[in-house]
N, C-alpha and C positions, 0 to 999 in steps of 0.2 A: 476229464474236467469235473469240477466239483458240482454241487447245485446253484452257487452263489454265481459261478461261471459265466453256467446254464443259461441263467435268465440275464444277467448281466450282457447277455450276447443277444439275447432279446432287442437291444437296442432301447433301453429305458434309459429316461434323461436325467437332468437334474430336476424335473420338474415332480418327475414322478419318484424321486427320491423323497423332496421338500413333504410330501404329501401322504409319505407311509407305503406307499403303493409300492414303492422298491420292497422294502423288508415283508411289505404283507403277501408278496408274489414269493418269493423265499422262503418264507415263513409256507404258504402252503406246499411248495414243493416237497420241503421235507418233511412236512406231515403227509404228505401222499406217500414217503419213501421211509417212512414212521418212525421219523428221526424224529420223534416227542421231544426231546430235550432240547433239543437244536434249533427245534420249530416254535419253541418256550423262549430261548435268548433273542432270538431277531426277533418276534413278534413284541417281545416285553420291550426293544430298543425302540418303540415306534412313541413319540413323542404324544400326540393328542389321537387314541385311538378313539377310531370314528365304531358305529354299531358292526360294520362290515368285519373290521379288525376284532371288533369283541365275540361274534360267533367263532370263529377261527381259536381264539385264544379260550374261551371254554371248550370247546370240542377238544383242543392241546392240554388242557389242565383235563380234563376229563379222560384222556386216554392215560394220563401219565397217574389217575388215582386221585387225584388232589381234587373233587367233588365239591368242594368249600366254595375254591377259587371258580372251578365252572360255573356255579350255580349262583357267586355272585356274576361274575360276567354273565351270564342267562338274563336275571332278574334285570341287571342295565339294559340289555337289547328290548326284553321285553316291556321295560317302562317308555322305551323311547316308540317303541312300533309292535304294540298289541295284537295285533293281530298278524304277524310273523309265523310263520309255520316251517319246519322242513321242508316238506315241501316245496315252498318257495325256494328255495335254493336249490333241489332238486331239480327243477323246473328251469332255473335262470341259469344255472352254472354247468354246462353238460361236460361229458368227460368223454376222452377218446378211451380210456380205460377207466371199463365200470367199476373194477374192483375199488378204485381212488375213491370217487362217488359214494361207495357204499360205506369205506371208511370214516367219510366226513359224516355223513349220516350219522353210520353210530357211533360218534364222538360227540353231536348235537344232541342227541336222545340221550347218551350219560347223564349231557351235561342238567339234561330237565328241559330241552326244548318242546316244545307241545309239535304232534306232528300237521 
């Protein structure tokens, strides 16, 4: 099965569709499995992305080269919540596989996140 599957088998609703949360759980699988491109079209399909979606989506633009786009996605997170560090995600998001973790990391630090 694919990654869309995957998490579709998760048991996510319509609720969590309306809400981005489907695509944004997608969106990071395949950046764990560093389909960059892949983790670029579902994420980019996400209607009103919230700051949660915009780390994700610089971390994605930043693995894929495109620095421009991370660093404006950066500079949004960071006007809404200043004091955001790596770390904090480090900390709230744990991984059963650390390599994933360390990925998303240096995708955040590309993108110009402060650690």
């Amino acid at each position: 099965p694919g990654i869309r599957d995957s998490v579709a088998s998760r048991g996510l609703g319509d609720v969590y569709k309306r809400q981005g949360l489907y695509a944004w759980a997608c969106g990071l699988a395949e950046y764990n499995a560093q389909q960059f491109e892949a983790a670029l079209a579902t994420l980019l399909s996400i209607a009103e992305p919230t700051r949660f979606h915009r780390r994700l989506l610089a971390a994605t633009h930043a693995q894929l080269g495109d620095l421009t786009s991370a660093g404006q996605h950066c500079r949004q997170v960071m006007t809404e919540v200043p004091a955001y560090r790596i770390t904090d995600t480090v900390r709230t998001q744990p991984y059963q596989a650390p390599e994933h973790g360390t990925l998303l990391t240096e995708g955040l630090r590309l993108a110009g996140f402060p650690e």
